[in-house]
C-alpha positions as CSV (number, residue, x, y, z in Angstrom):
1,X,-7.6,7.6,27.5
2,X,-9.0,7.9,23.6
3,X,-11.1,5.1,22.6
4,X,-9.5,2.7,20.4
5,X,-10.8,2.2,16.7
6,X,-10.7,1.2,13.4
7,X,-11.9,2.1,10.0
8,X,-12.5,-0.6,7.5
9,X,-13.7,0.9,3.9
10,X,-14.4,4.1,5.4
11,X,-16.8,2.7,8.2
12,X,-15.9,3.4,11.8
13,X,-15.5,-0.3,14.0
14,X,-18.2,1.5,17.0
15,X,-20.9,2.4,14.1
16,X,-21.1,-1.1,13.8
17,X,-21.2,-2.1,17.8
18,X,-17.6,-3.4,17.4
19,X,-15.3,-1.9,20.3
20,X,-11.7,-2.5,20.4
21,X,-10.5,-3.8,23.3
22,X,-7.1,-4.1,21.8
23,X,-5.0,-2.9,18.4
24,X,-2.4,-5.2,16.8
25,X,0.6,-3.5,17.1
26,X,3.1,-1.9,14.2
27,X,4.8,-4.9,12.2
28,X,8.0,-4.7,10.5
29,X,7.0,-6.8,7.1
30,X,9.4,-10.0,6.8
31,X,11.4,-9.7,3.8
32,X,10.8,-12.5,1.2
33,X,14.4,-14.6,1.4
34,X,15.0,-18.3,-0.3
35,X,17.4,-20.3,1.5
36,X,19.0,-22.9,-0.5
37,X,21.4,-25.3,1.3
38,X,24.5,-25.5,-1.0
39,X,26.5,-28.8,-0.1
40,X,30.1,-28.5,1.5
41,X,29.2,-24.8,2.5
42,X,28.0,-23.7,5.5
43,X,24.8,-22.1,6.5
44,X,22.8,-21.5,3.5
45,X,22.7,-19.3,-0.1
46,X,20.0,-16.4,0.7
47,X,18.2,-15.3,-2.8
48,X,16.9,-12.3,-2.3
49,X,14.7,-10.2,-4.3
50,X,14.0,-7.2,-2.1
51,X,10.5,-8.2,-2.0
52,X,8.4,-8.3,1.2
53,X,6.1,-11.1,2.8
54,X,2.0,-9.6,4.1
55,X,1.9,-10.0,7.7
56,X,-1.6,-10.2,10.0
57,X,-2.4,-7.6,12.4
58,X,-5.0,-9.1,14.9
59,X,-7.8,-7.1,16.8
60,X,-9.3,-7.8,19.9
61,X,-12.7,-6.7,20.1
62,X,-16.0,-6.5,21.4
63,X,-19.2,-7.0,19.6
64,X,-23.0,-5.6,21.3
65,X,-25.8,-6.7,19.3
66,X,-28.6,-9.4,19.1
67,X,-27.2,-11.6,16.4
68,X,-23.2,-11.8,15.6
69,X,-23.6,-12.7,12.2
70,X,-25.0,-8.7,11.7
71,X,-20.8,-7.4,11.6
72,X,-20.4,-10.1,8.2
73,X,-21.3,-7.5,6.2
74,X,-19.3,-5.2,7.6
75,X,-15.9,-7.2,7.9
76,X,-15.2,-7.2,4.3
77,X,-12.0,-6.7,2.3
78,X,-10.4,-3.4,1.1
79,X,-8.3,-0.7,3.2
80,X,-8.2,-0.6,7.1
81,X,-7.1,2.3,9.4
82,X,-6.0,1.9,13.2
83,X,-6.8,4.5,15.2
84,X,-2.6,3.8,17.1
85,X,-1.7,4.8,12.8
86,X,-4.4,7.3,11.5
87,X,-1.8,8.8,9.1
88,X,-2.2,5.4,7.3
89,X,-3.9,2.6,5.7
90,X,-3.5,-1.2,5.0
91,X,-4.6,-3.2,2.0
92,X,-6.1,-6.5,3.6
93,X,-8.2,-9.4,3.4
94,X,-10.2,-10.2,6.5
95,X,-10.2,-13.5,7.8
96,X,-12.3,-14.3,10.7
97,X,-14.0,-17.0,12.4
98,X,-17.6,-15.3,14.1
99,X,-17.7,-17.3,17.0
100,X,-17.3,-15.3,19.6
101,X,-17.2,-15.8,23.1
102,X,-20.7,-15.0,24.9
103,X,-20.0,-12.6,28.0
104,X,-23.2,-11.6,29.0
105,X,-26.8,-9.6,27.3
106,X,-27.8,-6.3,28.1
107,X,-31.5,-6.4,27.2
108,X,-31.9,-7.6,24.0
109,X,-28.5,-7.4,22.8
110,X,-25.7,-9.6,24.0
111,X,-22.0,-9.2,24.3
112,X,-19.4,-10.9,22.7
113,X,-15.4,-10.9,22.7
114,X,-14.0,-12.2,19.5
115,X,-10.7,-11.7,17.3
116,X,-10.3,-9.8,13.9
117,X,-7.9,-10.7,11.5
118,X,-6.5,-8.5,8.9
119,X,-4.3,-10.3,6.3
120,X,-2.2,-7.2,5.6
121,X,-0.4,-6.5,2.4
122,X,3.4,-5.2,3.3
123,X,3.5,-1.4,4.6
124,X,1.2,1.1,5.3
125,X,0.1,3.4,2.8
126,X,0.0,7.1,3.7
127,X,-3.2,8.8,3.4
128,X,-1.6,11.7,2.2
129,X,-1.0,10.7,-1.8
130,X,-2.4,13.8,-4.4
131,X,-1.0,13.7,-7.4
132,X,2.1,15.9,-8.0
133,X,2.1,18.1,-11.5
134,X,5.4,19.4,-13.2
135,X,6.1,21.5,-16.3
136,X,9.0,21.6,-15.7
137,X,12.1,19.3,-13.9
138,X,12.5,19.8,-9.9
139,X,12.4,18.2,-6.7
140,X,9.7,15.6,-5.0
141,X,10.0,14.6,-1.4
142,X,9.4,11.8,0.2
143,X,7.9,12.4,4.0
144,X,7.6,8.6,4.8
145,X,9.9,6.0,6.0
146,X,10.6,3.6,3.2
147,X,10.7,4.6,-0.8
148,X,7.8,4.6,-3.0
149,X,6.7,2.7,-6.1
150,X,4.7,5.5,-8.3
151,X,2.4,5.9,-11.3
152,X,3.8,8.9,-13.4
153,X,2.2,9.6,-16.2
154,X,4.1,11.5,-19.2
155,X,2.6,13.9,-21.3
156,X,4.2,14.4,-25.0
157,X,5.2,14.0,-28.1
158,X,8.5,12.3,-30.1
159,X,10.2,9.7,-31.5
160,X,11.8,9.3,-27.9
161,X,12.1,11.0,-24.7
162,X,14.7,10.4,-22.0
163,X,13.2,10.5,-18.6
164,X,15.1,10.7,-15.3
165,X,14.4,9.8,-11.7
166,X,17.4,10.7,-9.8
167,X,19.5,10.5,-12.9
168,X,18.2,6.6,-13.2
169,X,17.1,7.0,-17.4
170,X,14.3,6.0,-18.7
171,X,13.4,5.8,-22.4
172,X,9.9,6.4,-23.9
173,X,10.1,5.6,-27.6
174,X,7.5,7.3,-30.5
175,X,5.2,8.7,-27.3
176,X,2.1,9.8,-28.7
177,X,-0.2,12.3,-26.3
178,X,0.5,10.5,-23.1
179,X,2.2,7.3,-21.6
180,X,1.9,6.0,-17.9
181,X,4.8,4.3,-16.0
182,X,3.5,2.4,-12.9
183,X,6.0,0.8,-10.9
184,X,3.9,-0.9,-8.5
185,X,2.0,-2.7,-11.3
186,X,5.2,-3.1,-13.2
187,X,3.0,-1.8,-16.1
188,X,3.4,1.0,-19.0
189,X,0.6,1.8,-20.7
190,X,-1.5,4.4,-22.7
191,X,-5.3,4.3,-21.5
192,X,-5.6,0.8,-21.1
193,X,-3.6,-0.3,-24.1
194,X,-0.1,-1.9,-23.1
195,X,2.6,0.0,-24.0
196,X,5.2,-2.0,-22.6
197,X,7.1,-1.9,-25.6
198,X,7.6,1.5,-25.5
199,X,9.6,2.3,-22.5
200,X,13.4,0.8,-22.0
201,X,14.8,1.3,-18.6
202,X,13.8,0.1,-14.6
203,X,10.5,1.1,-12.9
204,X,11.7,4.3,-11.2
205,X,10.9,4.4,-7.6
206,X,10.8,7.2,-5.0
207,X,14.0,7.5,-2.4
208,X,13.4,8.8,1.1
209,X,13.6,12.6,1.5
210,X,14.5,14.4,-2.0
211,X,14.1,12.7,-5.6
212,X,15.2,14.7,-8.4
213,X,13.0,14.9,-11.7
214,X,13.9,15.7,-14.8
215,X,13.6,15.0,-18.4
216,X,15.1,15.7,-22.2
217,X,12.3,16.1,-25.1
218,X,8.6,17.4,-25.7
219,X,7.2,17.2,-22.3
220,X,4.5,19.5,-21.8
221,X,3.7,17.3,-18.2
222,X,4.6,15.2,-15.8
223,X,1.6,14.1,-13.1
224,X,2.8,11.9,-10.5
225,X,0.5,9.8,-8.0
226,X,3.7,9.0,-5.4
227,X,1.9,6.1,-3.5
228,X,4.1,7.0,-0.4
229,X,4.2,4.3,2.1
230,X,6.1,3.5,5.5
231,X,7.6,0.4,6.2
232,X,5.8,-0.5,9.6
């Protein structure tokens, strides 16, 4: 059996004497419901947003080294890899009390079991996300389980262009050189300059398997950074 692993901002868990003993396992993210109790009605109005709640993934380890507060600078936030998911990350905070259990030393060094905790931001992002180019309309797909919430950046010129994600319009009004839509942001701008203004329509997000792009105006471009994503 393959050693078990992680990768935490590109560093491998055993460069840093940290060996898994056991990987959290895939999580469903729970989806973010209100329940309001409505009098003379049973059971209760759901308000639902189709947003999703983080969830922690929890690592049993071992740590080999003469002092345990050497992994702090190692356990820091940014994007983690399980070696049970290797075709993708999570965004997450790590939150985790170094005391771990003494077992036993080995010269200098001592043993220690201990838990990781990764506060996990809903899915896991594929590793697989180069930007797409078009000149002219066609087809994206998406390989992963759940859709995806893209930055797509327009390249143009016009008092307005009508932009379409399968056939859902979007508007970009007096477009000058460039304008990026990014959906996971909820954010248009130009450079860093907010261009909110600008576009009139929904974020457009990526569906499962084909999305259809396509456009009517002065497009020279279109260079999309899908952010795929799987649900678990």
């Amino acid at each position: 059996m393959e050693e078990d692993f992680f990768i935490l901002n590109g560093e491998y868990s055993f460069d840093n004497n940290i060996y898994v003993q056991q990987l959290p396992p895939l999580i469903i993210p729970e989806r973010r419901v209100e329940e309001i109790e409505v009098l003379e009605r049973d059971g209760c109005l759901n308000i639902d947003e189709g947003t999703y709640k983080p969830f922690t993934k929890t690592c049993v380890v071992y740590y080999n080294g003469k002092y345990l507060d050497k992994i702090a600078n190692f356990l820091q936030d940014g994007d983690v890899i399980f070696s049970n998911s290797l075709d993708r990350y999570y965004k997450c905070k790590v939150y985790t009390q170094i005391e771990g259990t003494y077992l036993f030393a080995d010269g200098e060094d001592k043993w220690y079991s201990l838990e990781i905790y990764f506060r996990c931001q809903p899915f896991g992002y594929d590793l697989q996300n180069e930007e797409i180019t078009l000149t002219t309309p066609g087809i994206i797909f998406n390989p992963c389980s759940f859709y995806s919430k893209p930055k797509i950046t327009i390249y143009g010129s016009g008092e307005s262009i009508l932009f379409y994600v399968n056939g859902n319009e979007i508007q970009i009004k007096n477009i000058d050189k460039y304008i990026t839509i990014d959906s996971t942001l909820r954010e248009t701008k130009k450079g860093t300059t907010p261009a909110n203004d600008k576009k009139i329509g929904d974020y457009p997000k990526l569906e499962v398997g084909d999305n259809t792009i396509s456009w009517d105006g002065t497009v020279t471009k279109v260079i999309i950074q899908p952010n795929w994503r799987h649900k678990i």
